[in-house]
C-alpha positions in Angstrom: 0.0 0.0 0.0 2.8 2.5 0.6 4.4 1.6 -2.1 1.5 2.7 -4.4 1.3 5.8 -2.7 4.9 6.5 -3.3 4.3 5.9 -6.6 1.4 8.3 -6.9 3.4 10.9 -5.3 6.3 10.5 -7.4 3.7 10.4 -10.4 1.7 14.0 -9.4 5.2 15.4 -9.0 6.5 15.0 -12.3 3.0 16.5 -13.4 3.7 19.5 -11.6 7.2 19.9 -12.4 6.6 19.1 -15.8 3.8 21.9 -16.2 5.5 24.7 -14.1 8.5 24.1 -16.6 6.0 24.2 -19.7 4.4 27.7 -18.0 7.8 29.0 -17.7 9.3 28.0 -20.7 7.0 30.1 -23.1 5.5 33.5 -22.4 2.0 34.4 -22.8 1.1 36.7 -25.7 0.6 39.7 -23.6 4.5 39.2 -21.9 5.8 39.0 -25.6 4.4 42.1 -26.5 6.1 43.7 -23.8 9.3 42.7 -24.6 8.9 43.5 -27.9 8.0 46.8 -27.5 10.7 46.9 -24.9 13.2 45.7 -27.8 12.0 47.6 -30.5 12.3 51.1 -28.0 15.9 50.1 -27.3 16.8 49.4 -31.4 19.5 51.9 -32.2 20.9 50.2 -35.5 20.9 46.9 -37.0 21.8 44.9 -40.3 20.1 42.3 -41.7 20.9 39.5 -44.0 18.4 37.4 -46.0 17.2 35.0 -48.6 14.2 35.9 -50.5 11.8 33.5 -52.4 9.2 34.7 -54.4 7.1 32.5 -56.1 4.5 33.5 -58.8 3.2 32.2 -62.5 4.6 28.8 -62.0 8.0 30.1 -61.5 10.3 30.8 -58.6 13.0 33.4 -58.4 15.7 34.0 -55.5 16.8 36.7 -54.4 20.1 38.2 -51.4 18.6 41.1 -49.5 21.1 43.4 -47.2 19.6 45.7 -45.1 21.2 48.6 -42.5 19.3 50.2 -40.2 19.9 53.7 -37.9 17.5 55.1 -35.7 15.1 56.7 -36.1 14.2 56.4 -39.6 17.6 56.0 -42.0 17.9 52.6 -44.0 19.0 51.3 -46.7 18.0 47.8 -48.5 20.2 46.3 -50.9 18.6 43.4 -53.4 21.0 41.5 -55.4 20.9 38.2 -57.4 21.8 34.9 -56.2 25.1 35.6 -56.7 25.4 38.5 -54.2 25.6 41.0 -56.8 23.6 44.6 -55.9 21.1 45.3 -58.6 18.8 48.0 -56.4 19.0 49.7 -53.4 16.6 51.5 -51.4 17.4 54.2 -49.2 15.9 56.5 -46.6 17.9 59.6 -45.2 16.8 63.5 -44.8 16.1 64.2 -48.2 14.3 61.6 -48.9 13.3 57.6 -50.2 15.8 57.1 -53.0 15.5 53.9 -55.5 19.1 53.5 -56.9 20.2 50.8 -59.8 23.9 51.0 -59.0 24.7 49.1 -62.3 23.0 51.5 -64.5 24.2 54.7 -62.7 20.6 55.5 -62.2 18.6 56.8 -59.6 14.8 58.4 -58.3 13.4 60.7 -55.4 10.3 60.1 -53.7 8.9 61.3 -50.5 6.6 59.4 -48.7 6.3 56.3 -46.0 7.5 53.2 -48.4 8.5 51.7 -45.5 5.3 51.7 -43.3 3.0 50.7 -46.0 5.6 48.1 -48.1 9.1 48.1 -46.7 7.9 45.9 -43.8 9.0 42.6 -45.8 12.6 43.8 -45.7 12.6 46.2 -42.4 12.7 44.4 -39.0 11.6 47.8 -37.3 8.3 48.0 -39.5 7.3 44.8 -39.2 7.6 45.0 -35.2 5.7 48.0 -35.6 3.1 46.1 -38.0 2.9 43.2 -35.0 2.7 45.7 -32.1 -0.6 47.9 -34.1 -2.0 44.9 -35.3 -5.8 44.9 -33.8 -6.7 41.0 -35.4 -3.3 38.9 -34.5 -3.1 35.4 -34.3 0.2 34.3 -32.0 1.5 31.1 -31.8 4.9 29.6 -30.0 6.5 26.4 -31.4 9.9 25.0 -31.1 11.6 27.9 -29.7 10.4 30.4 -32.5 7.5 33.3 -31.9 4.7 33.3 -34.7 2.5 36.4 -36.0 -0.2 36.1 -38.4 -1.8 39.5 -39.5 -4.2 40.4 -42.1 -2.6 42.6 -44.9 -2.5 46.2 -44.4 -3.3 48.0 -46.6 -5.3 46.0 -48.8 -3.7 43.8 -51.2 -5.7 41.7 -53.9 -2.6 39.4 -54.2 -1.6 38.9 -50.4 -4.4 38.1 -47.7 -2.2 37.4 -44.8 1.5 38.2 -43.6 3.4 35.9 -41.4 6.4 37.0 -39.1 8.4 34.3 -37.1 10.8 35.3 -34.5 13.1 33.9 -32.4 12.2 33.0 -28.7 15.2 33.7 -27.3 16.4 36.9 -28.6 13.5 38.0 -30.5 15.5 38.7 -34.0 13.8 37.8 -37.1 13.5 34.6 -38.2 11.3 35.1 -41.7 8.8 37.3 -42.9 6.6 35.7 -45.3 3.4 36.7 -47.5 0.8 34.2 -48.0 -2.3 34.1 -50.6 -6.0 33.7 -50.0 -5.2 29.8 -49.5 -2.6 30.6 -47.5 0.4 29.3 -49.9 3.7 31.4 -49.8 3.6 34.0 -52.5 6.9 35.9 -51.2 9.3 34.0 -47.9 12.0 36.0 -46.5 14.5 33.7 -44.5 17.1 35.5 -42.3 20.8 34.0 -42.3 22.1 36.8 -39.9 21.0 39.9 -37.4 23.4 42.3 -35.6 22.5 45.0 -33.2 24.7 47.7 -32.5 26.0 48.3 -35.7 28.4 51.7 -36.1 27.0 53.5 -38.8 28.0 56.8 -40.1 25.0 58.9 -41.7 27.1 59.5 -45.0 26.5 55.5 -45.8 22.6 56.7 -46.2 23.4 58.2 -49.2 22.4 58.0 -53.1 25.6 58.5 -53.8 27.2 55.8 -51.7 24.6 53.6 -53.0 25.6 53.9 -56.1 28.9 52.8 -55.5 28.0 49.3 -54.5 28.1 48.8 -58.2 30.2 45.8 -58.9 33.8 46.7 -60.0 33.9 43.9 -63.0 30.6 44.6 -64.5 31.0 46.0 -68.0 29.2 49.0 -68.6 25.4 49.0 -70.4 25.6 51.1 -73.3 22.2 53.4 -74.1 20.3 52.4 -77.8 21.7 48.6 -77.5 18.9 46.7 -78.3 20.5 42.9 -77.2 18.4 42.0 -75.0 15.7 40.1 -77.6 11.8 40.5 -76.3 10.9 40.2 -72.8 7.4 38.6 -72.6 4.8 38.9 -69.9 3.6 35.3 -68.8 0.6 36.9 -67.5 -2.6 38.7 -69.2 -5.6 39.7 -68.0 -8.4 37.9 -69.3 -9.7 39.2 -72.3 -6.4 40.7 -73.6 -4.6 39.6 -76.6 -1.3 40.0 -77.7 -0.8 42.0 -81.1 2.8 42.1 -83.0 5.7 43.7 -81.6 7.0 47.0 -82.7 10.9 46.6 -82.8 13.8 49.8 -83.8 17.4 49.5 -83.2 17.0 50.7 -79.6 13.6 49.2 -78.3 10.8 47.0 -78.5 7.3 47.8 -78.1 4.5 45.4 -77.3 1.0 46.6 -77.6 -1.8 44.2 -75.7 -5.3 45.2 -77.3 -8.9 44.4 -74.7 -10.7 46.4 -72.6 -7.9 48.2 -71.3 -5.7 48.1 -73.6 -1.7 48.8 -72.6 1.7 48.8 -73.9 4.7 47.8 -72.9 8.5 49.3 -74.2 11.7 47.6 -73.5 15.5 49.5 -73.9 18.4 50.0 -72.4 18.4 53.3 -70.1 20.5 55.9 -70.4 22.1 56.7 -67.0 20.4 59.9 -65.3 19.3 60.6 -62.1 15.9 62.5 -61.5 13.3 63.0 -58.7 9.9 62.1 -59.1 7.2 63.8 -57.4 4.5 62.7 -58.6 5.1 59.0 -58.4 4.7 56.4 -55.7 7.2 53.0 -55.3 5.7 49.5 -55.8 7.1 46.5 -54.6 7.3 43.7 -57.5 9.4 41.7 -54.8 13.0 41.6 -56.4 12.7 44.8 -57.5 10.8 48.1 -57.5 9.2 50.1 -59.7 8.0 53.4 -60.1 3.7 53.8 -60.4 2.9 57.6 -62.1 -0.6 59.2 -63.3 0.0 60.1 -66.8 -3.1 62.6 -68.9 -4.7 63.6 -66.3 -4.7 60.4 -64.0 -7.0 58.7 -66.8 -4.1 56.4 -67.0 -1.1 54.9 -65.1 2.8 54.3 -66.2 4.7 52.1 -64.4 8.6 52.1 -64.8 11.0 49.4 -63.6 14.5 48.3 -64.3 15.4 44.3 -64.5 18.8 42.7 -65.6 19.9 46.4 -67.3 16.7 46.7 -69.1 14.4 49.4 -68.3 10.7 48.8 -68.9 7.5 50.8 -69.4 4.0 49.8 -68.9 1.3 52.5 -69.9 -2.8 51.9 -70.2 -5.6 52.3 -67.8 -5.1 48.6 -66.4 -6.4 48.6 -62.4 -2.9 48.8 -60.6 -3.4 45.0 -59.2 -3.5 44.0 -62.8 -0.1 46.2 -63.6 1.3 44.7 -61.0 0.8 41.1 -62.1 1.7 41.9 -65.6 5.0 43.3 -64.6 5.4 40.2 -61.5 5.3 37.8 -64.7 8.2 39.4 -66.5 10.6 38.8 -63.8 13.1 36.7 -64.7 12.0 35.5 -68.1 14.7 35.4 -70.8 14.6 37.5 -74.0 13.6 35.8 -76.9 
């Protein structure tokens, strides 16, 4: 008889061992946001290094993402190729948002909060702050890493939900990742490294230094060179089809005929650096481009640079459509 009872007491011990070191092992949602917050207050500089996946139109394209970080609002993203090499970089200083293709010797102004409203995939800081103002959160804690799932502000036809993973421990970013309506991974950023306390100078925050992350081998892109053959969009919107290009010794031009009609011109750019005040940035994930209202706002031009090709898409498609057009030629080969 006191043997069982020895047993039972060993027995309800281990219970209560075992769930006071499950209680204290993860914190509660409401301790997490604390520390966050905590975190976040305390976040004088950081860099970032990451692997982004973005998969669209039965393809999948990868791209290296660097990204420095000074308090309170100076940053700069660089997106490169597999290969490490800096096609793009974003950056945020005093004067400005600044969209730089360091290759091309090419750059834009804007003014504006990119990084509140799209800059939260790359930023650390803004997607905290997305986390933290989040009013419909659902919070999860598995295997040592911290999960957020938010609906996507603001809207986005192509993105219902965004999912941020952190670590337990430390609370540095793990991966940022958009999902679709069936909750599939449209876009996954994966961090390989975080740092804290990083010594920045405010002179790197600059278009011109930027630029200068061009790499030293690359040859230069000469203007009018039409070599890169024709760059096709492997999405339409329904009801649009495809009339025949339009080619001269420095472009192509490919008219799409529907509803809303639109046409697309491909060239090399000439290297120039302007401001545009009018226009707002769009993320095609990979790369940006520039969204403008051209005769009056009756129609919509959007600009964007890929593998030293500039491109222009003009016509009064709805902006998600423009979007998807320009998604699909990502990483399709000239023919």
């Amino acid at each position: 008889m006191r043997n069982k009872r020895s047993i039972y007491l060993v027995l309800i011990t281990v219970l209560v061992l075992s769930l006071a070191m499950v209680g204290c092992g993860s914190k509660n949602q409401e301790t997490v946001m604390k520390d966050l917050t905590s975190f976040k207050q305390g976040l004088k500089s950081y860099e970032s290094k990451a692997t982004m996946t973005v998969t669209a139109h039965n393809s999948q394209q990868k791209y290296y993402i660097e990204t420095w970080y000074l308090a309170p609002n100076y940053y700069r993203i660089a997106l490169g190729n597999d290969a490490k090499d800096i096609t793009q970089v974003i950056v945020k200083n005093d004067s400005g948002i600044f969209v730089v293709s360091p290759q091309l010797k090419k750059s834009f102004r804007f003014k504006g909060d990119w990084a509140e409203n799209q800059g939260h995939v790359y930023l650390y800081h803004a997607a905290v702050d997305r986390i933290l103002k989040s009013k419909d959160l659902k919070y999860g804690v598995a295997e040592g890493k911290l999960s957020f799932t938010l609906k996507m502000e603001p809207e986005n036809p192509l993105v219902a939900e965004q999912r941020i993973v952190l670590n337990e421990t430390n609370l540095h970013p793990v991966q940022v990742a958009l999902l679709d309506k069936d909750a599939k991974s449209i876009v996954s950023v994966d961090f390989t490294s975080f740092k804290t306390g990083v010594d920045y100078k405010k002179e790197s925050f600059s278009p011109e230094a930027a630029m200068a992350l061009a790499p030293t081998e690359a040859q230069p892109v000469m203007a009018g060179a039409k070599d890169f053959g024709i760059i096709e969009p492997r999405y339409l919107p329904e009801g649009v089809t495809k009339l025949a290009p339009q080619e001269t010794q420095s472009s192509v031009m490919l008219r799409f005929n529907g509803s809303d009609p639109f046409t697309i011109i491909e060239q090399r750019p000439a290297a120039v650096s302007s401001a545009m005040k009018s226009g707002e940035i769009v993320d095609l994930w990979g790369t940006t481009a520039v969204l403008a209202q051209v005769d009056g706002g009756q129609t919509r031009s959007m600009h964007w640079f890929h593998n030293n090709v500039e491109f222009s898409l003009t016509g009064k498609l709805p902006v998600e459509e423009m979007i998807k057009v320009a998604q699909s030629m990502i990483g399709t080969v000239g023919k």
